[in-house]
ROMAR-714004 format. One record per residue (C-alpha): residue in one letter; x, y, z. Coordinates in steps of 0.1 Angstrom, whole numbers, padded with zeros to 4 digits, always signed. Example, Ala and Ser with C-alpha at 12.3 -4.5 7.8 and 13.67 -1.06 7.14 Angstrom:
A+0123-0045+0078/S+0137-0011+0071/
This chain:
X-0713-2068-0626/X-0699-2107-0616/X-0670-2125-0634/X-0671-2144-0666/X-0662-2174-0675/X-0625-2172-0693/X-0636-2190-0723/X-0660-2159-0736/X-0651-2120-0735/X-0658-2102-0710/X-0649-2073-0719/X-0660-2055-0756/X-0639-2027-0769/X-0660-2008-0792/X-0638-1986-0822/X-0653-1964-0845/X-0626-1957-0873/X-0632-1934-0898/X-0600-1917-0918/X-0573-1919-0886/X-0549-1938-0910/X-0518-1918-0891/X-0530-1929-0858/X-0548-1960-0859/X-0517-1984-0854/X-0509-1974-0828/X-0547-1969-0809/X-0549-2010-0825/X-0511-2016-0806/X-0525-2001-0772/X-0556-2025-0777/X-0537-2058-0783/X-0515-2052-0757/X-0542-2050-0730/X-0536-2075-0701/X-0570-2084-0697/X-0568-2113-0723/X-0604-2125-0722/X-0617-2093-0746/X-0630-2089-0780/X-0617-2058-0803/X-0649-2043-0825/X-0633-2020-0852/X-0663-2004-0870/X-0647-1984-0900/X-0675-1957-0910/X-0670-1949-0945/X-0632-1946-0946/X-0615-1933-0981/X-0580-1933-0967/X-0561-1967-0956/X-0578-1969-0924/X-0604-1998-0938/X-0570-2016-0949/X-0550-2009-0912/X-0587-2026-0898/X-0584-2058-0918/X-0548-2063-0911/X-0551-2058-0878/X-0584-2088-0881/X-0557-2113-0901/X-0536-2111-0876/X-0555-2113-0842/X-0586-2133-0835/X-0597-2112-0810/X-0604-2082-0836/X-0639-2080-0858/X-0647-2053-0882/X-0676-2042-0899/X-0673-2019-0932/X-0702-1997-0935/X-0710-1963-0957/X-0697-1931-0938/X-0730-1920-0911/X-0709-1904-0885/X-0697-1919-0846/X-0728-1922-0831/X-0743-1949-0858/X-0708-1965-0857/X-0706-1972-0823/X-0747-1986-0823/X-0731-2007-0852/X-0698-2017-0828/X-0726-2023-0798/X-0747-2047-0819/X-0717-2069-0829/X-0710-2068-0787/X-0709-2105-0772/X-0694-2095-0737/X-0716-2082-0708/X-0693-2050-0707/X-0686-2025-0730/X-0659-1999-0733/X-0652-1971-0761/X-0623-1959-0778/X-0617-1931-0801/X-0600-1944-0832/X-0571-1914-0828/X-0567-1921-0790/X-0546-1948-0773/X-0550-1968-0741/X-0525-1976-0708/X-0526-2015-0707/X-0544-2021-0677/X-0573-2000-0685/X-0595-2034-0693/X-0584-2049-0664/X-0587-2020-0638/X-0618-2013-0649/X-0638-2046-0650/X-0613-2055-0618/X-0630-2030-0598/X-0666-2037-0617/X-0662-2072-0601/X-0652-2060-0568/X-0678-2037-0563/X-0710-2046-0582/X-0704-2012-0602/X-0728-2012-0627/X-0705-1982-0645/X-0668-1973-0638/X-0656-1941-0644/X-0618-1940-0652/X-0595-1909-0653/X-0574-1895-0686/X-0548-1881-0701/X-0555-1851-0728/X-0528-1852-0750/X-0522-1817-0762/X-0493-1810-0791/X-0471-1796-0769/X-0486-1808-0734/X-0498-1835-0707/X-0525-1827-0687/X-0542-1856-0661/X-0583-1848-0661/X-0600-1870-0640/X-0637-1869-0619/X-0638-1840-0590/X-0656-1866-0567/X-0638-1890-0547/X-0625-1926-0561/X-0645-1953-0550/X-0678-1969-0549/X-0713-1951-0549/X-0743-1969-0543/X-0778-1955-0548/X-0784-1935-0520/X-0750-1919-0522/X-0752-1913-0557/X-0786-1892-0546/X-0763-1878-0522/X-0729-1867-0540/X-0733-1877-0574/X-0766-1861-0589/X-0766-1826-0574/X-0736-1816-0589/X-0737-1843-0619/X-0728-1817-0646/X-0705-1795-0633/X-0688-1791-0599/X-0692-1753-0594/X-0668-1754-0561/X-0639-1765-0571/X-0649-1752-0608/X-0645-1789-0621/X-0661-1820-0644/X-0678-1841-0615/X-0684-1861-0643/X-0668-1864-0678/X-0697-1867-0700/X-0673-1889-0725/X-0683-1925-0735/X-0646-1933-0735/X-0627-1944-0703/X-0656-1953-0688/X-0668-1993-0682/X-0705-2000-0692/X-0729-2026-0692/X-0738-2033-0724/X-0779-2043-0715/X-0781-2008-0699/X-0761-1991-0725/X-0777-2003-0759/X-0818-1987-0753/X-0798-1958-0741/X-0775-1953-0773/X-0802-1962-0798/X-0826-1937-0793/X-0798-1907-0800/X-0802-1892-0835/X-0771-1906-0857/X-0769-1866-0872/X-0762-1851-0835/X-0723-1850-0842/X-0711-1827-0809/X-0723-1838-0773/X-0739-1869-0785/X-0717-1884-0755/X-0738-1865-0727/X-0771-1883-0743/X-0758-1916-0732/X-0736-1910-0700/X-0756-1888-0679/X-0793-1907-0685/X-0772-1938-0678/X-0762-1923-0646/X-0793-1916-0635/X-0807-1945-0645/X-0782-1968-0629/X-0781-1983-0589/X-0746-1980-0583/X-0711-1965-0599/X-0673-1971-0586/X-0648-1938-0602/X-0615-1952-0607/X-0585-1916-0604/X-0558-1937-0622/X-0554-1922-0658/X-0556-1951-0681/X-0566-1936-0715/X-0552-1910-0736/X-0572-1880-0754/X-0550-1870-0787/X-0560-1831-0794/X-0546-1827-0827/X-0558-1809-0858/X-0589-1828-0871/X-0588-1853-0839/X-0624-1865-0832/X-0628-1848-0799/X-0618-1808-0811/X-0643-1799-0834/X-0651-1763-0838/X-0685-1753-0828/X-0699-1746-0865/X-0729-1729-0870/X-0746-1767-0885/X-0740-1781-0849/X-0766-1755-0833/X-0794-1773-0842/X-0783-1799-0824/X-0783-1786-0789/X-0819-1787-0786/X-0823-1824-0791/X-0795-1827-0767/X-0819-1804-0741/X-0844-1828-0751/X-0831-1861-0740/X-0812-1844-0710/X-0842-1832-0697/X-0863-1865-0704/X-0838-1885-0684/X-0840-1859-0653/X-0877-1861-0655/X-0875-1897-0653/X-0862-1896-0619/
């Protein structure tokens, strides 16, 4: 990744919103507040019927930086293609609509994108429990990983680091820097009806398909788990079918390489 000119975003923050009227303010408040001013804020509301379309347009009045789309409820994944299609800055990032953000996160991340030549940056997070705070972050060591290291460290253990029983890699699209020319053939072809793991379709083929990755250990976003928060979801007999799509692309990717 190189530097931008101040004038145009650099960074795109990509929302999908649908019904998170109790915590959308303050996931908006952790978004203006960023200290990486050169950004642009995509709120996509999916089909809202609570006042989460109305918290979106507010939050448009009064910030220029913010743009949001209205479009019928068809679940994350179609709202985030939508969010990625508005996208104007060479780097994308993702937050959930009931999650929040550290203020730095923008500028760590696309700091050390700049720095490096990452051409993905995986940050570290906070899950948010009810009555908890837990720090989850990558088993592999910060820092940069080109190619042949990636081959080295990265890709044998990309799933799941059975040593120290660990994520070597979060599969999540949020926390995570992207550029948005690799990211949008990668996020179209997933089926808009896989609603659990739709996340590993995109991270882990972009993974393999990239030349070089930089993992950044500072927490910088925060996971809400609360009752009906968009990352706990029971696994419901309708989301079975799923997994073999899921097997599908996986495997696709890995035969790529």
């Amino acid at each position: 990744m190189s530097a931008e000119g101040a004038a145009a975003p650099a960074v795109s923050i990509i929302v999908p919103v649908c019904n998170q009227e109790a915590y959308l303010p303050t996931c908006i408040r952790s978004l203006q507040m960023q200290t990486m001013r050169n950004i642009e804020i995509l709120l996509v509301d999916d089909g809202s019927n609570d006042g989460s379309a109305e918290i979106c347009d507010a939050a448009e009045a009064s910030d220029t930086r913010m743009n949001v789309l209205h479009q019928k409820n068809a679940g994350a994944t179609a709202a985030r293609k939508a969010g990625l299609r508005m996208a104007s800055a060479p780097c994308v990032t993702f937050v959930d609509s009931d999650d929040w953000i550290e203020p730095e996160l923008c500028e760590t991340l696309y700091d050390m994108a700049v720095s490096t030549g990452a051409e993905l940056v995986i940050g570290a997070h906070f899950r948010e429990d009810e009555d908890m705070q837990r720090v989850e972050r990558s088993s592999l060591p910060d820092g940069y990983y080109h190619r042949q290291r990636m081959e080295r460290d990265v890709f044998p253990k990309l799933f799941h680091n059975d040593f120290r029983d660990a994520w070597s890699i979060y599969p999540y699209l949020c926390g995570k820097l992207f550029l948005r020319r690799q990211l949008q053939p990668l996020l179209e072809r997933v089926d808009d009806d896989i609603r659990l793991g739709e996340d590993a379709c995109v991270t882990y083929p972009y993974i393999l398909q990239s030349q070089s990755l930089a993992i950044v250990h500072r927490p910088l976003y925060h996971y809400a788990q609360h009752e009906g928060s968009q990352v706990r979801q029971q696994l419901a007999p309708r989301y079975l079918g799923t997994f073999q799509r899921i097997y599908e692309i996986l495997l696709d990717s890995l035969i790529k390489q």
